[in-house]
C-alpha positions in Angstrom: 37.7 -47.4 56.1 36.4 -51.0 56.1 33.2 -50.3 54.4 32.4 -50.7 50.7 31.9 -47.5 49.4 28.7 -48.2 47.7 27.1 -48.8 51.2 24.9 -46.2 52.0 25.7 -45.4 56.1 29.5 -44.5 54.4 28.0 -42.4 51.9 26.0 -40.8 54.4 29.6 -40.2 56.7 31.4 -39.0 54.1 28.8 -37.1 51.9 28.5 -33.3 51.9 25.1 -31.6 52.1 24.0 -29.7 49.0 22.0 -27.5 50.2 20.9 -25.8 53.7 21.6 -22.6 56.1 23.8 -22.3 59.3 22.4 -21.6 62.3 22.9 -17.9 63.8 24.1 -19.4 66.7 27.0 -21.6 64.7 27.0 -24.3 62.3 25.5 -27.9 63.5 28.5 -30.2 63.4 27.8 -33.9 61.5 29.0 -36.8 63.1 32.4 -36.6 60.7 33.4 -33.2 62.1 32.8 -33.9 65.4 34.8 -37.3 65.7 37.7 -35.1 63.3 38.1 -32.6 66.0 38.2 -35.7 69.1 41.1 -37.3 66.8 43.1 -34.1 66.7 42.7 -34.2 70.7 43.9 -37.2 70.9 47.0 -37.0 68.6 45.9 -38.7 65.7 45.9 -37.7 62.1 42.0 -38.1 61.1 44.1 -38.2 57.3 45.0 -41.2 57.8 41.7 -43.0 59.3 41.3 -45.3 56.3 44.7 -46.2 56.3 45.1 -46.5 60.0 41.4 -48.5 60.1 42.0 -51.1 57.9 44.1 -53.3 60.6 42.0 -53.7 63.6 44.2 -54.5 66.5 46.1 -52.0 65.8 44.0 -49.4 65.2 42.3 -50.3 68.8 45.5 -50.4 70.2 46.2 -46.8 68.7 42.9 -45.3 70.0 43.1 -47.0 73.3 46.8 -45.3 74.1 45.6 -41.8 72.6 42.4 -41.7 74.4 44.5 -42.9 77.8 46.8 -40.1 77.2 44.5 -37.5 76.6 42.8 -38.7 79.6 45.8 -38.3 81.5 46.6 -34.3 80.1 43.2 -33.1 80.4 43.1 -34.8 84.0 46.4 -33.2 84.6 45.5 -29.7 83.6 42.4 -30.0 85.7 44.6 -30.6 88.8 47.0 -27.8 87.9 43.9 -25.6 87.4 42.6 -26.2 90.6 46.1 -25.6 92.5 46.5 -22.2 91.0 42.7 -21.7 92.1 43.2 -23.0 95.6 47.0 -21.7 96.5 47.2 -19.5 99.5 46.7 -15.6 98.6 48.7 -13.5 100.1 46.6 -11.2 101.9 47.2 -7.3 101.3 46.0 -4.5 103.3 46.2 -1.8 100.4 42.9 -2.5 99.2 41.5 -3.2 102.8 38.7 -0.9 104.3 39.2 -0.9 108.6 36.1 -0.6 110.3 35.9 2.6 112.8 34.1 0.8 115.6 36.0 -2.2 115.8 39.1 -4.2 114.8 36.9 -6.1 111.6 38.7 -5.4 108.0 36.6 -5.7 104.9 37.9 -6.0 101.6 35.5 -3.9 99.6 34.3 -0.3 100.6 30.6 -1.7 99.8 30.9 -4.3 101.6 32.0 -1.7 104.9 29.1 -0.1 104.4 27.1 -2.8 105.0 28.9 -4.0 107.9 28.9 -0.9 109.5 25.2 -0.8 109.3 25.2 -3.6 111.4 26.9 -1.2 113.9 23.8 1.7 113.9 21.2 -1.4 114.4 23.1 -2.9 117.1 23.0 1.0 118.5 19.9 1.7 118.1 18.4 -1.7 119.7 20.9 -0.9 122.6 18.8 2.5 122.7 15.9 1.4 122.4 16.2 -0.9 125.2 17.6 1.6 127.4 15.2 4.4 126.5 13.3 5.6 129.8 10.5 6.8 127.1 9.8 3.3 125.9 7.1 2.7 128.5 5.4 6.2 127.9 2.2 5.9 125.1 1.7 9.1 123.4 -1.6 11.0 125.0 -4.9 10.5 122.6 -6.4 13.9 123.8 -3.3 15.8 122.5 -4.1 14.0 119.0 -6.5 16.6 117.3 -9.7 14.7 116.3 -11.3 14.8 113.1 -14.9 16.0 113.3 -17.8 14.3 111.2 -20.4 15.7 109.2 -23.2 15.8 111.6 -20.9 17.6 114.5 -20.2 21.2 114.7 -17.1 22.9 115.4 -19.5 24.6 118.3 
């Protein structure tokens, strides 16, 4: 690297910490680890950063064409990702679940059941509407009555 190594923001990039705990839920990563691992993406040997640093152009030039290709894989796999997830299933009927009552297919047995429940509503509405005693109301003098404290059962 460029930097003197008595300046104190390299010291602080390449220093190690003395003391401290991890995290339960993983280790914290510094700066340093974290711009090791994007090097390794993009093809270049974090070894030689101080060698590789020390001529400008070219080490834009290098990080420029690395970060381009990895642009272009990850983009890539993203594409072929989505094709897998998008091609046409074939559809098989050996896990389908026919519905008794009409020509619908479901493709879970749970999810028949709730279909088919759609079925008794529909039959029962269709009942309902067709009932002759819809229009009846029950009789209040067949409905026993409760008697209160001040009447007898005389």
């Amino acid at each position: 690297m460029r930097i003197p190594d008595n300046r104190i923001p390299k010291q602080v990039f390449l220093g190690q910490l003395a003391s401290g705990k991890r995290l339960q839920c993983g280790q914290v990563l510094r700066y340093k680890d974290a711009l090791e691992n994007n090097l390794k993406q993009c093809g270049i040997d974090p070894s030689a950063l101080g060698d590789d640093a020390q001529d400008r152009s070219a080490w834009r030039t290098l990080c420029h064409e690395a970060v381009t290709q990895f642009e272009d894989s990850r983009v890539e796999a993203l594409e072929h990702k989505r094709a897998v997830r998008k091609r046409a299933q074939p559809h098989s009927y050996l896990s389908a679940w026919p519905c008794d009552s009409c020509p619908s297919v479901c493709s879970s047995r749970i999810g028949l059941h709730a279909y088919q429940q759609t079925h008794r509503w529909h039959a029962i509405l269709r009942f309902r509407r067709r009932s002759p005693f819809r229009s009846v109301r029950p009789s209040y003098r067949s409905v026993p009555r409760v008697l209160s404290k001040t009447e007898s059962c005389n």
